[in-house]
N, C-alpha and C positions, 0 to 999 in steps of 0.2 A: 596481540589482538585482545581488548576487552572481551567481557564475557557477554554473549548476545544474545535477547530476547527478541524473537520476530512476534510481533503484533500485527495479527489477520483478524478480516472477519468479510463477512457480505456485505455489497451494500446497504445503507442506511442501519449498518448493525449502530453506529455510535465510535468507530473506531478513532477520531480525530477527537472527541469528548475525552475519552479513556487515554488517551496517550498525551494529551494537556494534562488529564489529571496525574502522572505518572513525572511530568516533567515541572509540574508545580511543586511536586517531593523532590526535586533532584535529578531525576534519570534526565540523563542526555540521550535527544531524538534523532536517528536518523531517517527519514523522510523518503520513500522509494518513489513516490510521485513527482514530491518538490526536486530530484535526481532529475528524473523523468523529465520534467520541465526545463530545465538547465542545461541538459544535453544539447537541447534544438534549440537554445538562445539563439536572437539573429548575430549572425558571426561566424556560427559556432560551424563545424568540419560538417557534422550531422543536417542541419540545417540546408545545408548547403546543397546535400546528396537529394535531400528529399524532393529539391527544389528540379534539381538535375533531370529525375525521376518522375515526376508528376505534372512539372511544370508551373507557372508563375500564379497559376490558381491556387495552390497551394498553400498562397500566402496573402494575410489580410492586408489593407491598404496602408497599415504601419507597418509590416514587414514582419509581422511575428505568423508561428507557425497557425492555420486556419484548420483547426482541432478538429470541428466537426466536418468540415469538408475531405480530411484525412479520414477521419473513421468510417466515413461514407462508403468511401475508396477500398476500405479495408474489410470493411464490410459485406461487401458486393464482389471482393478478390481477395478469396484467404492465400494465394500464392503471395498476394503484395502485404500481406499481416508476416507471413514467414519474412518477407527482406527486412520488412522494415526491424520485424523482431532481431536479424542475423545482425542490424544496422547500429542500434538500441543497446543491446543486452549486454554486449561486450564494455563499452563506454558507458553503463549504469553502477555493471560491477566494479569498472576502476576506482569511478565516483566512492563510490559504497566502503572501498576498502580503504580508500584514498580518507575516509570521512571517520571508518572506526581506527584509522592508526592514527590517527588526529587527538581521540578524546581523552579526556581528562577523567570522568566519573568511573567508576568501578564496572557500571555496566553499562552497556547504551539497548535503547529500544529501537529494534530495527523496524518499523512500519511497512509492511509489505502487503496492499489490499491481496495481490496476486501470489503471494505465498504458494498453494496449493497448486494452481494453474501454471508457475510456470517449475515446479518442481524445487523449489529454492528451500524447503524446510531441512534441511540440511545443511546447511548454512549457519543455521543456529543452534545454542549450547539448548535454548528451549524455543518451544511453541506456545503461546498465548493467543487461543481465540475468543473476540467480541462475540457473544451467541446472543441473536433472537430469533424467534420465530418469523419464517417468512410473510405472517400478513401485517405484523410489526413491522417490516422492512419494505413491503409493498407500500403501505401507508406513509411510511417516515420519508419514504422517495419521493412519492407525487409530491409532497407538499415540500418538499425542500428543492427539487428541479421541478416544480410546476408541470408535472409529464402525467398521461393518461396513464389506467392503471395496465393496459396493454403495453407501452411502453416501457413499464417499470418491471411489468411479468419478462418482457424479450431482454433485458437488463440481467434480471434474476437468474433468466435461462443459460446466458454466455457465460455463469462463471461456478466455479464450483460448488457440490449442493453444502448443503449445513452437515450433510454425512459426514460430506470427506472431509472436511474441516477438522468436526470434533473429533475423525479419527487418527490425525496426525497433531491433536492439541496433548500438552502436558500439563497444561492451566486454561481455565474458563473463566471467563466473567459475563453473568447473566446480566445483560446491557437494558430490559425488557421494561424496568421502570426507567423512575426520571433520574438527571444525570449524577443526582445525590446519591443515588442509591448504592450506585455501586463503589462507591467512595472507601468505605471498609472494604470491602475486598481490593480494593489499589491498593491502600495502605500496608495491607497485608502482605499482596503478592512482591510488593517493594521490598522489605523488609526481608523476605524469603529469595529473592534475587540478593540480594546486600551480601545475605549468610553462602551462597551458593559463588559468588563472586568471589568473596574470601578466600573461602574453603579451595577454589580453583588456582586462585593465587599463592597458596602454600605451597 
């Protein structure tokens, strides 16, 4: 298995910015969302179950899974957040694993928004959190999903605070300017994975 960096952070930290930049140096990305997504192709076993389970509202009028009508559901029934999760998690990790005995680069970026929440930092040789402060994130949200800033607070509220983040981090990148900014510290932290890869590899 490559050596692996999981890449967290809050929303509207900048985390899709920072792991382009990471994959513009070389590092190969593994994607816990784009996973996520692929799971419940229409076709697919999962899909299938949800559909089973919820019923045909479930799904938009091209046949793909109806996201927001799901979260609604899950929302409103954390018993139906647990199936779905028993349903999900098993078939993300195969993916995942299925994807880092695949790679070719020295090390891959594991992209995991949910890192913290769902226990997975252990999984990785390191931790790398996007940090900004939350009225940076409250702000970067409205205007990227078009959502009231209550919206965007009940968003910030469902997932782990910036505490617990930085206290399971081994590396930080302060995301809080624009996306130049933290460009030096990519470079950096690349290059410090590169040595730490090696040095594994011996």
């Amino acid at each position: 298995m490559p050596f692996t960096v999981a890449l967290t952070g809050g929303i509207g930290s900048g985390k899709s910015t920072i792991a382009n930049a990471f994959a513009a140096l070389g590092a190969e990305i593994i994607d816990a969302d784009s996973i996520a997504r692929e799971v419940v192709e229409p076709g697919t076993p999962a899909l299938q179950a949800i559909v089973k389970r919820h019923g045909e509202s479930i799904l938009t009028a091209e046949g793909t899974l109806y996201r927001a009508r799901l979260r609604e559901i899950i929302f409103q029934q954390p018993q139906e957040k647990n199936w779905l999760n028993q349903l999900l998690h098993p078939l993300i990790n195969a993916r995942t694993q299925q994807l880092k005995a695949l790679t070719t680069s020295p090390y891959v970026l594991w992209v995991v928004p949910l890192l913290v929440e769902n226990g997975l930092q252990h999984q990785a040789n390191r931790v790398l959190v996007v940090d900004v402060d939350e009225a940076t994130q409250l702000q970067r949200t409205q205007q990227r999903d078009g959502i009231s800033l209550a919206q965007a607070q009940n968003i910030l509220a469902a997932q782990a605070s910036r505490q617990q983040r930085l206290a399971v981090a081994d590396d930080i990148i302060d995301n809080s300017g624009t996306p130049d900014d933290a460009l030096p510290r990519v470079a950096e932290l690349h290059q410090r994975y590169l040595r730490l890869a090696a040095a594994e590899q011996d």
